[in-house]
C-alpha positions in Angstrom: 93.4 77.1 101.8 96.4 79.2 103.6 95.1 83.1 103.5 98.4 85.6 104.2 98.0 88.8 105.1 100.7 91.0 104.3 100.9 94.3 106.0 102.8 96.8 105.3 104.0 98.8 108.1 102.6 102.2 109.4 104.7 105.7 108.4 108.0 105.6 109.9 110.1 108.2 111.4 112.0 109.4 107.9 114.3 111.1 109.9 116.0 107.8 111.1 117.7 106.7 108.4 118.7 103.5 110.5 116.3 100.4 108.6 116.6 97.9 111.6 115.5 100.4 114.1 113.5 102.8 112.3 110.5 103.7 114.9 106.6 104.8 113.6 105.8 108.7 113.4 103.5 110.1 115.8 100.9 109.8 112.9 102.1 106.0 112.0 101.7 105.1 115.8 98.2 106.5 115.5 97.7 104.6 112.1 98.7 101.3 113.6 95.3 101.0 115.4 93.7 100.8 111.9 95.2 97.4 111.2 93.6 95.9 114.6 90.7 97.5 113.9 90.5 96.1 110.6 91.3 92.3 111.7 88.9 92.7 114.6 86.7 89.7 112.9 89.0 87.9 111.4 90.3 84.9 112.6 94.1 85.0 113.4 96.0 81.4 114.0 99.9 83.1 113.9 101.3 86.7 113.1 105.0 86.6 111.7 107.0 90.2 110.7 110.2 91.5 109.4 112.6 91.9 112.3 112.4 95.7 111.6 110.5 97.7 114.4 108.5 99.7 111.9 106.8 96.2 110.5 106.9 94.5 113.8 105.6 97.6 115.5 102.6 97.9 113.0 101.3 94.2 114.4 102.3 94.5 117.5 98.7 95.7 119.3 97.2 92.9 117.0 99.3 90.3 118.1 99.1 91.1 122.3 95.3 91.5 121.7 95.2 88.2 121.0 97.9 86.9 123.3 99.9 85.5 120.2 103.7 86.0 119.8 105.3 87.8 116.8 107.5 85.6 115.0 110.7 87.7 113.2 111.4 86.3 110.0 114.8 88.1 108.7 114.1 87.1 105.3 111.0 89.4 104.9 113.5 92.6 106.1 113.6 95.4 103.1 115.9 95.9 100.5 118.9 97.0 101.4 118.9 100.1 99.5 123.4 100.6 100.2 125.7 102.0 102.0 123.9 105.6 102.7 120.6 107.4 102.1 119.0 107.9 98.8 118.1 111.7 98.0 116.1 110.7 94.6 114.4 107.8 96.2 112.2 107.9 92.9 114.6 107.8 90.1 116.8 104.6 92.3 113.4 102.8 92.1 112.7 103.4 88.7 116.2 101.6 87.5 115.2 99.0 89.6 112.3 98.2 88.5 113.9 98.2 84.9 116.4 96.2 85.7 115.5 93.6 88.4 119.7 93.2 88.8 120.5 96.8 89.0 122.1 98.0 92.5 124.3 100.0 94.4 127.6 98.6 96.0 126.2 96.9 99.5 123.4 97.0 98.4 120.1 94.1 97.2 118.4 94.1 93.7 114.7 93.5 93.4 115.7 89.9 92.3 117.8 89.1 95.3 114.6 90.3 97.4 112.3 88.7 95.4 114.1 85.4 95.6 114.7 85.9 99.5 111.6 86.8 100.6 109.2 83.9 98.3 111.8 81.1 99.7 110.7 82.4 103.2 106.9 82.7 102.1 107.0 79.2 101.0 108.5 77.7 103.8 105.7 79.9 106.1 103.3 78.1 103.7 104.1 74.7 104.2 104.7 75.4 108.0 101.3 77.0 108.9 99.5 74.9 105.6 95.5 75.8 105.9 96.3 78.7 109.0 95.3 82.8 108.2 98.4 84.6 109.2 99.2 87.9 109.4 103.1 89.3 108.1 104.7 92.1 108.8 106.1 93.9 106.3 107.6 96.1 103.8 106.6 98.6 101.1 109.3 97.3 98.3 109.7 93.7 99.7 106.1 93.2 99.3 105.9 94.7 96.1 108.4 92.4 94.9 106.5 89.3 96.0 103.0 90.6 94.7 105.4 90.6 91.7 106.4 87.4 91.4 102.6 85.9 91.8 101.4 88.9 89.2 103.7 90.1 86.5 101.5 93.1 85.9 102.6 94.9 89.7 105.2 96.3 88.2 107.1 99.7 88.9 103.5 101.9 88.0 101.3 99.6 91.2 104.7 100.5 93.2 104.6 104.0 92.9 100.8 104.1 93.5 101.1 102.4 96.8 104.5 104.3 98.1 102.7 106.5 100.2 99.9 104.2 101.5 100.8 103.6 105.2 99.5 100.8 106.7 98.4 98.9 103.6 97.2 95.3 103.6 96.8 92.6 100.7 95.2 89.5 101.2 96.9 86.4 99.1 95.0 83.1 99.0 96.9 79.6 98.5 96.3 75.9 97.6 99.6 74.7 98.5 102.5 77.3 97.1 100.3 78.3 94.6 98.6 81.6 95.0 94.8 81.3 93.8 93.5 84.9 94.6 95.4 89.0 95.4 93.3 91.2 96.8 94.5 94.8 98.0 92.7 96.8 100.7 93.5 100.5 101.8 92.9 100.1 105.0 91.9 104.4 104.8 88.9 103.9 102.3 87.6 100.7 103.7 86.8 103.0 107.1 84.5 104.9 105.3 
């Protein structure tokens, strides 16, 4: 059994609207220390991210607490939204999720992310076969790939998790195939 954890990253700084470079908020910096706190007893054999400093930033006090490097797998990045910002983030979502092949000039559909980022999952699978990892990630690009292993995360689970900064799901696999998808808001499970 090969046990992922995704993680998506802390709150960013909404004011940069740069993706690559995007830096945590004063309140996502604080945030961060939940998701060391919350692998504390878990075994950790390897933590991979997005190259993005939000994602890598997120797993970065877990990874030096346990003296292990963070591997930047471009592949996991988020969607390339296009060229600019998006004033009605909500609306642009909602005709994605409609239409996994809708997007703007420049920019990635849901499918292209989807596609991009499973590739990259099942190559990490095969490499690190029977290992608990830790991934860096993304709020859309993970939505996309809890897609593709459960139909029913669809545009509705998306919205209800837009907000939820850090946020970690657990996905158990034999092989490739995903046996079990378990969410955890890392906010209520302090309580």
């Amino acid at each position: 059994m090969t046990t992922v954890f995704f993680v998506r990253h802390a709150e960013p700084n909404f004011r940069n609207h740069d993706d690559l470079t995007r830096e945590l908020s004063p309140k996502g910096e604080k945030d961060r220390l939940l998701v060391t706190e919350f692998f504390a007893p878990t075994r950790i054999d390897a933590v991979l991210s997005s190259p993005y400093k939000r994602a890598v930033d997120t797993v970065a006090d877990l990874a030096s607490g346990r003296d292990l490097e963070i591997i930047r797998i471009e592949a996991f990045r988020e969607r390339k939204v296009g060229p600019g910002w998006i004033e009605d983030f909500d609306r642009f979502c909602l005709q994605q999720w409609q239409d996994f092949s809708y997007k703007l000039d420049g920019g990635e559909s849901l499918r292209e992310v989807q596609d991009r980022s499973v590739k990259a999952l099942s190559e990490v699978l095969r490499e690190y076969s029977g290992k608990t990892l830790v991934i860096g990630s993304h709020g859309t690009a993970l939505s996309t790939i809890l897609n593709y292993y459960d139909s029913n995360f669809g545009y509705r689970e998306f919205m209800r998790i837009k907000d939820l900064m850090p946020w970690v799901v657990r996905l158990d696999f034999s092989g490739t195939e995903c046996k079990r998808i378990q969410a955890v808001n890392l906010f209520e499970s302090r309580q």
